[in-house]
Each structure stands twice: as structure tokens, then as C-alpha cells.
N, C-alpha and C positions, 0 to 999 in steps of 0.2 A: 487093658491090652498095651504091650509095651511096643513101639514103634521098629521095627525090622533095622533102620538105619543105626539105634543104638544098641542093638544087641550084635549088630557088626562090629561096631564099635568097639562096646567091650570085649567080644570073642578077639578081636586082632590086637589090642591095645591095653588088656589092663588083666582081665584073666587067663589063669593057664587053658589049654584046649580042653583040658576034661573037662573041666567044670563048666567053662563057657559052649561049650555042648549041650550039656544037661541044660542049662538054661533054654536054649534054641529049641529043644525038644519039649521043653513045658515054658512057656514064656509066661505064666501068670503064676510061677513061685518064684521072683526074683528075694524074696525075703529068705535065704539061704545064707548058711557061710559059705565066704568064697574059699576058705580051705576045707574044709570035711564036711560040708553039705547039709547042716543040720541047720532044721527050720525052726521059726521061732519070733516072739515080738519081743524079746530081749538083746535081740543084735543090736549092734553099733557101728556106727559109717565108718569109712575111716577118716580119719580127721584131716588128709593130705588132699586126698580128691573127693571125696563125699559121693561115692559113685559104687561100692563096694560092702560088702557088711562085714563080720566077725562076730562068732561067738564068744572070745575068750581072748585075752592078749598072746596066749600061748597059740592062738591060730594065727593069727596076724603074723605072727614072727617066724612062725611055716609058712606062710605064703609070699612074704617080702620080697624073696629074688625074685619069684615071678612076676609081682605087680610093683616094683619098684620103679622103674621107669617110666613106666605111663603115669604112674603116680604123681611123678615129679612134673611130669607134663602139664596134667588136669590141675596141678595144685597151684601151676605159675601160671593157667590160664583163667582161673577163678581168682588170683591174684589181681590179673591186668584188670580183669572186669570188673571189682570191687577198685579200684586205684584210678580207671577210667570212668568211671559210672558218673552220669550227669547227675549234678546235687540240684533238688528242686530249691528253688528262692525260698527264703524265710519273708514271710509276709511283713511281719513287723521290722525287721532288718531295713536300714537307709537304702535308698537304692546306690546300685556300684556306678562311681564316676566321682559322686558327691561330696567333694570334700570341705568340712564346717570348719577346717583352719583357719580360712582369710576372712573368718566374720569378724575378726579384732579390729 
């Protein structure tokens, strides 16, 4: 079941109103294209925000004016998150501080 918060979401921010409708009205077939609606486990995300599918290149480039903008949103905030993300320690790695210069 898909969470109600993100299918607001995408209904105000990323899909046109048709489609982000149909979704509202059946919330457990999000695997749909987001331009002509057709189901399938051949879809692909889209590569900008990862939040959206497509059957075909040729749907994706119908649907662009509508999901352009949030696109660019979603894609510069999965940006921050991957560029902000805490890197876990490398265990074998010197610890930080340490520096072996002034052994000479």
C-alpha cells in the first residue's frame, strides 16, 4: 500500500492530474506509465527523479512539459542526499587526525 502523503505528492508535483487521479483511485497499480497508462514490468524509472515510470522513450517525451519541473526538483534533492550522505569509516583506513609525516 502506498502512503497517502506520497501520492499527494506526486498528484501536485510531478504528474499531470489525469493520471495522478487514476493512481488515487487504484493506489496499488503504481507500476503504470505516467503518459498512456499502460501496465507492465518493463517500465523504467525515470532517470532524473526515480519516482515516475515510462513505457517507451517516446512517452517520456509526451509527458516532459508536465513532469519537468518537479523532476528537476526530485533529481537536485536526491543529489543533496547522495553529496550529503555520511560515509561510514573504513575500518582498515588510519584514523583522521593521524598524521605519519613527522616520524622522520
Amino acid at each position: 500500500m502506498i502512503p497517502i502523503s506520497l501520492l499527494r505528492f506526486i498528484n501536485t508535483t510531478i504528474l499531470s492530474t489525469s493520471y495522478a487521479q487514476k493512481i488515487m483511485m487504484d493506489s496499488t497499480t503504481i507500476d503504470k506509465c505516467a503518459a498512456c497508462g499502460e501496465e507492465g514490468d518493463g517500465l523504467k524509472f525515470c532517470n532524473g527523479c526515480k519516482l515516475v515510470k515510462y513505457c517507451s522513450r517516446d512517452c517520456q517525451a509526451t509527458h516532459r512539459p508536465h513532469h519537468k519541473k518537479a523532476c528537476k526538483k526530485r533529481a537536485a534533492e536526491l543529489y543533496d542526499e547522495k553529496l550529503f550522505k555520511e560515509v561510514e569509516p573504513d575500518v582498515g583506513a588510519p584514523a583522521l587526525g593521524r598524521c605519519d609525516i613527522n616520524k622522520f
